[in-house]
C-alpha positions as a printed Julia matrix, in Angstrom:
177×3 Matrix{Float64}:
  14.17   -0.08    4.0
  11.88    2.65    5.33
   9.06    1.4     7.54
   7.94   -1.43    8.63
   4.3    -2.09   10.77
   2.93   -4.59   12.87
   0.04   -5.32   13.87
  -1.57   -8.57   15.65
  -3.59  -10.88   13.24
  -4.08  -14.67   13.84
  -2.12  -14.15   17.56
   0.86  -13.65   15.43
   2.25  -10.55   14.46
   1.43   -9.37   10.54
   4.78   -8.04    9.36
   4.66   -4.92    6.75
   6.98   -3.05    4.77
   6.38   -0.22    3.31
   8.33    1.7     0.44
   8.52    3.75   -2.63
  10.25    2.14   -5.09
  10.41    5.19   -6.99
   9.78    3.11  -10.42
  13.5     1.3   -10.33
  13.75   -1.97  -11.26
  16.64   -2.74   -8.92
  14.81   -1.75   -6.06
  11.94   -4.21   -7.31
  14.06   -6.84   -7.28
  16.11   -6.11   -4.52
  12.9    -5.63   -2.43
  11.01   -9.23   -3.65
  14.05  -11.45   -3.8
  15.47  -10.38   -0.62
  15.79  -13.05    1.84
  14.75  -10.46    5.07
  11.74   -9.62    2.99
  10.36  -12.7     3.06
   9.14  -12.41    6.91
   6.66   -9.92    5.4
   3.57  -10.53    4.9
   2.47   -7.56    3.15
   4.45   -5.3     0.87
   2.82   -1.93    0.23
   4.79   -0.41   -2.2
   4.3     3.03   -4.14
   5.94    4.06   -7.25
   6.2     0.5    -8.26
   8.44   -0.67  -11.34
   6.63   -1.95  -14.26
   7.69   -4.51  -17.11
   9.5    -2.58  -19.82
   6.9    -3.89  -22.79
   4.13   -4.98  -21.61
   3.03   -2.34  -18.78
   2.73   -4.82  -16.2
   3.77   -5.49  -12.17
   6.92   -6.84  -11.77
   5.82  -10.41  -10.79
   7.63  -13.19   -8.53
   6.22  -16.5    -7.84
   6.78  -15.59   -4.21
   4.32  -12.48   -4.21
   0.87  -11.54   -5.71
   0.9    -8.37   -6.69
  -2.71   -5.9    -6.24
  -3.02   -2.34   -8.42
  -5.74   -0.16   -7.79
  -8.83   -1.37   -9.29
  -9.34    2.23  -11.27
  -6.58    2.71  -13.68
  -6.69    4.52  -17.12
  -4.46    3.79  -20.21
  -2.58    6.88  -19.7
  -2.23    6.97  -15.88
   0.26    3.74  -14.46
  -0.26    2.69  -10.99
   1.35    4.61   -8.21
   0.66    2.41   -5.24
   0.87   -2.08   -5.21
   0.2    -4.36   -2.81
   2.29   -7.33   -2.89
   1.3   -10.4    -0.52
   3.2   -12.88    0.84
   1.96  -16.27   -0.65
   3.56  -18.81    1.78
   2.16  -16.1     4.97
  -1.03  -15.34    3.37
  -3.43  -17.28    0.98
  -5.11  -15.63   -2.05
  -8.48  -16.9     0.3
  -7.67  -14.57    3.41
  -7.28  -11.6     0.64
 -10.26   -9.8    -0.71
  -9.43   -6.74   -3.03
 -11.92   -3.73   -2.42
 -12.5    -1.51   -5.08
 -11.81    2.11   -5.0
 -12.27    4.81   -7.47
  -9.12    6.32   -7.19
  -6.13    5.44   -9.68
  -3.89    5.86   -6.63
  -5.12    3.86   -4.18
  -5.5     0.41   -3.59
  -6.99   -1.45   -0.73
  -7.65   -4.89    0.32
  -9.51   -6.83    3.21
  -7.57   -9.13    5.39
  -9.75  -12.31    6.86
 -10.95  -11.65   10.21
  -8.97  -14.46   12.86
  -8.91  -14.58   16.39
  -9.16  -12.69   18.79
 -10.38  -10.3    15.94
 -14.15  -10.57   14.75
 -14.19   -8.81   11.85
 -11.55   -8.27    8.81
  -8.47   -6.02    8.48
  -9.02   -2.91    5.99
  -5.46   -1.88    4.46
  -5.04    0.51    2.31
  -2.18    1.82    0.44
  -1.68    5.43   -1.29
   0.44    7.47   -3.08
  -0.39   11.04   -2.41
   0.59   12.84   -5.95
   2.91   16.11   -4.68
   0.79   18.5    -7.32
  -2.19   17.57   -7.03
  -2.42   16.04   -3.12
  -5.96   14.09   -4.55
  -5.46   10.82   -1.91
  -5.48   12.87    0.82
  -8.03   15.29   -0.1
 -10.15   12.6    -1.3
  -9.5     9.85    1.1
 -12.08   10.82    4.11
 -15.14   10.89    0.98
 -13.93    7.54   -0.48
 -13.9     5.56    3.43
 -17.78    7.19    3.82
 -19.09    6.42    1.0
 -17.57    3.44   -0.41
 -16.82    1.5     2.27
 -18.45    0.16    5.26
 -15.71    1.21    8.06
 -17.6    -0.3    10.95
 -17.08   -3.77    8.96
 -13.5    -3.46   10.17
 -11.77   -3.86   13.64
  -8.79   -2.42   11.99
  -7.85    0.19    9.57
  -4.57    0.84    8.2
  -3.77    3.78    5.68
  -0.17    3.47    4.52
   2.03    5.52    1.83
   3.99    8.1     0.51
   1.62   11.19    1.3
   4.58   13.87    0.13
   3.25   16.29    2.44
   5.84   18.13    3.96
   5.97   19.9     7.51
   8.8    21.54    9.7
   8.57   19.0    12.02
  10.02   16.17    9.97
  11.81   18.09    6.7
  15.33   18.16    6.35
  17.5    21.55    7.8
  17.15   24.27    5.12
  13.71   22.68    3.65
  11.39   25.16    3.97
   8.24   24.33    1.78
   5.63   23.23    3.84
   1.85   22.14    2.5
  -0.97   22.93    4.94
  -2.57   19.42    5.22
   0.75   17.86    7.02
């Protein structure tokens, strides 16, 4: 597993994984069923496997799984959100829309010592086109309320590359990393 975040909620800590899946359904399962995953509260998961006929998440009766709330027909989600449903109840869990197919977000009840809710939000940053990150600053201004928040997460696969973190030899670098 890649990374994992914490971060205090409810004077315990909020376990997260994050992961792309890169669309295989072994890693699905492996991911969902494994015993270690189920300390986590919060899976946010890009590239996510989808059922073979009908087009759907891959779901468990352990996890509830969140796609961005702007799809099209032609255009499968690239980012999911699964929660945890014996950590966190569908009540704590409000989905916010965004109009971006590759982005979902959701707000996490606010609970002591925090006063107002957690904003997470989970992208996949598409290598060609790099529309998450150009876009994400305009959709937090105007179509969300960020002082509503004590916290706000942005997780994903951004697929920005820099010399600081490529590989030996890797030499392609995009200007926003």
């Amino acid at each position: 597993m890649n990374h994992t975040s914490d971060a205090l909620h409810c004077n315990k800590l909020l376990q997260i994984l994050q992961y792309n899946v890169a669309k295989k359904r072994e890693v699905m399962d492996s991911i969902l069923n494994d015993k270690n995953t189920q300390e986590y509260a919060l899976l946010l998961l890009q590239e996510p496997c989808r059922t073979y006929r009908q087009n759907l998440p891959v779901l468990y009766h352990a996890w509830t799984a969140l796609e961005p709330t702007y799809l099209t027909e032609n255009h499968p989600p690239r980012a999911a959100i699964y929660f945890n449903n014996s950590i966190l109840s569908s009540a704590s869990i409000q989905q916010i829309p965004i109009p971006h197919p590759d982005i979902v977000a959701i707000s996490l009840a606010a609970r002591p010592p925090f006063y107002k809710p957690t904003l997470i939000l989970n992208l996949y940053n598409d290598p060609r086109s790099h529309t998450a990150t150009e876009q994400l600053y305009d959709i937090l201004r105007r179509h969300l309320e960020i002082d509503n928040y004590d916290i706000i997460l942005v997780a994903g696969d951004f697929n920005l590359h820099h010399a600081l973190w490529n590989l030996v030899g890797y030499t392609t670098q995009e200007p926003q990393a």
